[in-house]
PASEBA-1860 file (N, C-alpha, C; in nm, 3 decimals):
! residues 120
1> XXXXXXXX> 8.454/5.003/0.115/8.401/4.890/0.191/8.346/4.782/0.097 ~ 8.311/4.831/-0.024/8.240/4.770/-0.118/8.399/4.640/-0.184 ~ 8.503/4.695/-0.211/8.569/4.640/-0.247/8.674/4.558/-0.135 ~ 8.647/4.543/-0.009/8.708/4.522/0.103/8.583/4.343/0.152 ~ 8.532/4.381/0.054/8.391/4.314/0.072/8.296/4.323/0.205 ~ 8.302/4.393/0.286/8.244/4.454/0.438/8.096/4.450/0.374 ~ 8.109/4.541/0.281/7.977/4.535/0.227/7.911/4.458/0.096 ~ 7.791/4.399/0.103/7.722/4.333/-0.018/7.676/4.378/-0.146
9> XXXXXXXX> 7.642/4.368/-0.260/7.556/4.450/-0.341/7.444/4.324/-0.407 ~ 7.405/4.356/-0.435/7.288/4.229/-0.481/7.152/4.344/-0.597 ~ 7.146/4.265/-0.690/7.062/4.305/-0.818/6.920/4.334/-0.757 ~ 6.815/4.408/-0.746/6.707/4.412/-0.721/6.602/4.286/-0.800 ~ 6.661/4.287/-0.878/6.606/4.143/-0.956/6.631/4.011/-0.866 ~ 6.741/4.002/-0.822/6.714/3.879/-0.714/6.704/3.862/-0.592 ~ 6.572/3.963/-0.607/6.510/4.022/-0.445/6.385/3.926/-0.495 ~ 6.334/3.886/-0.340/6.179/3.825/-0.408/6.121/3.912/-0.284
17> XXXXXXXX> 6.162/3.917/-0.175/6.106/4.018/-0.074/6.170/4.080/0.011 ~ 6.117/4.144/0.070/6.185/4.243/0.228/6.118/4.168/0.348 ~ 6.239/4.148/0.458/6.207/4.089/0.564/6.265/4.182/0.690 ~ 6.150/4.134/0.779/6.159/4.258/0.933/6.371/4.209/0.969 ~ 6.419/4.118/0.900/6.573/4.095/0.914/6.658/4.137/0.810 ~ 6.625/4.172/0.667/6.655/4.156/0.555/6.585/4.122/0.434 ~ 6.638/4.044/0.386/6.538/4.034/0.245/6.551/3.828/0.231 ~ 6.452/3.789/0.137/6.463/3.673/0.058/6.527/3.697/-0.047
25> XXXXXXXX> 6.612/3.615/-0.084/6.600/3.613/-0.243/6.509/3.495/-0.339 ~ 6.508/3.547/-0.501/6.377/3.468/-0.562/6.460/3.334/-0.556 ~ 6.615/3.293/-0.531/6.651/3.160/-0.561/6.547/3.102/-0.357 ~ 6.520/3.150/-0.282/6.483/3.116/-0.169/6.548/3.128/-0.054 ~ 6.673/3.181/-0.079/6.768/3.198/0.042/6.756/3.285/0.083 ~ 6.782/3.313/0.227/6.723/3.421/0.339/6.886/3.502/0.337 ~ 6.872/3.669/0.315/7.012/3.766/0.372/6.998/3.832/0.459 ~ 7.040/3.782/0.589/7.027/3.894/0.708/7.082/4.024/0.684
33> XXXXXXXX> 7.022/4.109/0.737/7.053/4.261/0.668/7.025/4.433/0.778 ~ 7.140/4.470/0.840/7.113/4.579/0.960/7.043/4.683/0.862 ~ 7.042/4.693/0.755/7.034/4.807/0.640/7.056/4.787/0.529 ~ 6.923/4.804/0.419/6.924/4.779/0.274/6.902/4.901/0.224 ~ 6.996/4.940/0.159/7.037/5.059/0.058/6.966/5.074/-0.068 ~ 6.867/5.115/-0.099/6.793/5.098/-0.256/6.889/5.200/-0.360 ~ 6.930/5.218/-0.436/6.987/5.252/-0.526/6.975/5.277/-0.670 ~ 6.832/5.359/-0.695/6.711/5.322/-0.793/6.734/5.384/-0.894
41> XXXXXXXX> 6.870/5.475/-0.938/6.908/5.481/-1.051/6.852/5.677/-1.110 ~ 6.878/5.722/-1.167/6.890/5.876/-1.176/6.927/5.896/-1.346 ~ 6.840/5.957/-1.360/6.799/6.035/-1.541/6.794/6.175/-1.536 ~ 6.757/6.264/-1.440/6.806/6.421/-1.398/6.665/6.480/-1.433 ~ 6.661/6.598/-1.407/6.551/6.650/-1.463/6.533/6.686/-1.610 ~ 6.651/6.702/-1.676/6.635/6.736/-1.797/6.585/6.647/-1.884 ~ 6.610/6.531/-1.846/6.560/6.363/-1.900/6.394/6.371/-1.879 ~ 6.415/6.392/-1.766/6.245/6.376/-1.710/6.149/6.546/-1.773
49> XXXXXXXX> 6.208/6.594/-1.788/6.122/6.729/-1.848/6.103/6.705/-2.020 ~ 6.168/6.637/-2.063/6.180/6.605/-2.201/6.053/6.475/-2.211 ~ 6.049/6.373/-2.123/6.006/6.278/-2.158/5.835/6.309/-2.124 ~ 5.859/6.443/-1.949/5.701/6.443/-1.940/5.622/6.577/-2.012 ~ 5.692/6.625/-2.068/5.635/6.750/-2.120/5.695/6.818/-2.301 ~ 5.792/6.741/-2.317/5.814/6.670/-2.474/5.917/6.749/-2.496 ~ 6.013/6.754/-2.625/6.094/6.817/-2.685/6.086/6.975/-2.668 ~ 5.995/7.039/-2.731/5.941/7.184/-2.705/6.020/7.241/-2.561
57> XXXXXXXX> 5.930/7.194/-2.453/5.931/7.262/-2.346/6.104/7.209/-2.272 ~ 6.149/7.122/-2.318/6.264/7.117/-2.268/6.345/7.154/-2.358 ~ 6.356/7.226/-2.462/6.396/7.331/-2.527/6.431/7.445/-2.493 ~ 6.285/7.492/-2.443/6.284/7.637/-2.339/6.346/7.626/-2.238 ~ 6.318/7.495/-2.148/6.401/7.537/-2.057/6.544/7.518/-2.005 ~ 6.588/7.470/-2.113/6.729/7.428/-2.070/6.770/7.320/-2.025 ~ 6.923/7.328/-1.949/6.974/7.277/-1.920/6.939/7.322/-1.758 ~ 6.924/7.226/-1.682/6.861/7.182/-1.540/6.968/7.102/-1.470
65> XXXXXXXX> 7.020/7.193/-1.332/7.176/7.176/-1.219/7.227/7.228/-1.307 ~ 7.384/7.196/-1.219/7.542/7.245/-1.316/7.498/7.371/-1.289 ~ 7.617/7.461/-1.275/7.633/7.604/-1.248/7.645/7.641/-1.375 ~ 7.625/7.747/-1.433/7.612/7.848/-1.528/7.709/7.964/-1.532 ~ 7.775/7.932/-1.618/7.919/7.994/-1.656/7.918/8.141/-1.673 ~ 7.811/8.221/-1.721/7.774/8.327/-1.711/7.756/8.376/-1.591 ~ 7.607/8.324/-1.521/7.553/8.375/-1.394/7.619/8.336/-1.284 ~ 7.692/8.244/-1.260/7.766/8.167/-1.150/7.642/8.106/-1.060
73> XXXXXXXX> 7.510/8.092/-1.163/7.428/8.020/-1.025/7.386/7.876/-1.089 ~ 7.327/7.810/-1.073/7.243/7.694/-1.040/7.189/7.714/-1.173 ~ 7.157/7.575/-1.275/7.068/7.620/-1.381/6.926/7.563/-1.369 ~ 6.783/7.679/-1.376/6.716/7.633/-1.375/6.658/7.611/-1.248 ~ 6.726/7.619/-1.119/6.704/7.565/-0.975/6.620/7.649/-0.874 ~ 6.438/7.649/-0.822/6.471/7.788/-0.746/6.379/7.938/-0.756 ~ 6.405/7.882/-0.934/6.411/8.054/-0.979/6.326/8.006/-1.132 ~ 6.272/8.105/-1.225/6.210/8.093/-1.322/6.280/8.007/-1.393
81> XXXXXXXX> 6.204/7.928/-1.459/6.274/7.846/-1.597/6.208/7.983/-1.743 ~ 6.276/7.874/-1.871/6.176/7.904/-1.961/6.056/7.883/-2.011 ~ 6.018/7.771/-1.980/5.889/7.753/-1.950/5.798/7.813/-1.842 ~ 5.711/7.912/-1.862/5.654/7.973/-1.766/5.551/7.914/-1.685 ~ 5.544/7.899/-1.553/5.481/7.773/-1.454/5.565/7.649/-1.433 ~ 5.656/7.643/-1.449/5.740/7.522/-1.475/5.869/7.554/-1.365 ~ 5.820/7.504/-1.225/5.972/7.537/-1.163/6.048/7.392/-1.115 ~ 6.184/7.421/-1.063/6.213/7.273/-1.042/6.288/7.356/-0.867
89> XXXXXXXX> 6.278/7.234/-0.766/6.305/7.227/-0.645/6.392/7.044/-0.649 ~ 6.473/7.033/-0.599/6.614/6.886/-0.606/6.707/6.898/-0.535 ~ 6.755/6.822/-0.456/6.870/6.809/-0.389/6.819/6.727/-0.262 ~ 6.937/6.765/-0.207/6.908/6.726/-0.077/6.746/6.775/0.054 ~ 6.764/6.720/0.148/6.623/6.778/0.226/6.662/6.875/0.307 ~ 6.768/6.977/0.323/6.783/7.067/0.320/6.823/7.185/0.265 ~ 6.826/7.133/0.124/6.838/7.217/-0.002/6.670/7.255/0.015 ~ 6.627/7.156/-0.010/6.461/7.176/-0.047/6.381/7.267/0.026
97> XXXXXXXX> 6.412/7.224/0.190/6.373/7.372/0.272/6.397/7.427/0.284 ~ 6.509/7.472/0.240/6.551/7.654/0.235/6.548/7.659/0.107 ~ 6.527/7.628/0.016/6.511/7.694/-0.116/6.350/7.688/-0.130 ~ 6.323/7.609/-0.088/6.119/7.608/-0.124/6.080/7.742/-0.089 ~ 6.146/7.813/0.046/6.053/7.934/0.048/6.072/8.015/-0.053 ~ 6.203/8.024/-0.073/6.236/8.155/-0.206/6.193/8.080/-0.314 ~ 6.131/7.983/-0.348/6.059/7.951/-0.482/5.891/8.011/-0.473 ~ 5.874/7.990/-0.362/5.769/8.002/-0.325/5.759/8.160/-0.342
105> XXXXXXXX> 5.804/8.223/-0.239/5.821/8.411/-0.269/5.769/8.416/-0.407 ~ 5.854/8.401/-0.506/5.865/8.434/-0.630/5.753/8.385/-0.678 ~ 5.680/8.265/-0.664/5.550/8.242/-0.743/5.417/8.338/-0.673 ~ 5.423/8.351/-0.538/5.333/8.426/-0.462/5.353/8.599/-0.526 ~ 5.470/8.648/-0.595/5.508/8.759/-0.640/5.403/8.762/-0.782 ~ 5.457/8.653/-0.857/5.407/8.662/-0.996/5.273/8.640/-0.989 ~ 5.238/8.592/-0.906/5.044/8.537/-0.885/4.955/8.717/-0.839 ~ 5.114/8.790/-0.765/5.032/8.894/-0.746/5.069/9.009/-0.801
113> XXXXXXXX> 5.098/9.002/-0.991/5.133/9.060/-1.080/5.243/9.154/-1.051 ~ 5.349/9.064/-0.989/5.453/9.182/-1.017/5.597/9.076/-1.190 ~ 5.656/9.131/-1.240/5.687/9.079/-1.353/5.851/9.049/-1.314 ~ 5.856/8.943/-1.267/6.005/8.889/-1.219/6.094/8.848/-1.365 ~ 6.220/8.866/-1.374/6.282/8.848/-1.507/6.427/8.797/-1.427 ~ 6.487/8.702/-1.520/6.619/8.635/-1.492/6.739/8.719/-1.551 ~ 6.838/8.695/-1.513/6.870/8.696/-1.300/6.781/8.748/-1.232 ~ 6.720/8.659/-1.090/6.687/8.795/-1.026/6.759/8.916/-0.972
END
């Protein structure tokens, strides 16, 4: 649709505001708009575990998504990292609620000293 031109794309930079119709732009011209799509750009967790918790700990823990050629599961997703206290929950909003409880299980396990080890 994008290339059919149906649909618009426009830089967030030449947004000056959001309107109950659409948006302004900073040149002053008004875009009527049924739906504005934000599109805010994605660094993964492994980016973001490196940058908020430094080299070290994203060391330990790997590589974060992508299936795992060994285990055939999820890397990192869920389930213990290497960093101990350090879990990651991502995806969609029904990834998140059905996987939050079994993240959850597993920390309520280890809080009540039982010694969980990967794979489970």
């Amino acid at each position: 649709m994008i290339a059919a031109r149906k649909i618009g794309l426009m830089q967030f930079d030449d947004i000056k505001t959001f309107t109950e119709n659409g948006l302004i732009k900073k040149n002053g011209e008004s875009q009527a708009a049924d739906l504005v799509v934000l599109a805010t750009g994605y660094k993964g967790q492994d980016y973001l575990t490196k940058e908020l918790f430094g080299a070290e700990v994203a060391k330990r823990v790997g590589k974060v998504w992508g299936v795992n050629a060994e285990t055939q599961e999820l890397n990192n997703m869920w389930t213990l990292t290497g960093q101990p206290g350090l879990w990651y929950t991502a995806g969609s909003l029904s990834q998140c609620r059905i996987y939050s409880k079994y993240l959850a299980m597993q920390i309520k396990a280890i809080q009540m000293g039982h010694q969980l080890t990967y794979p489970l």
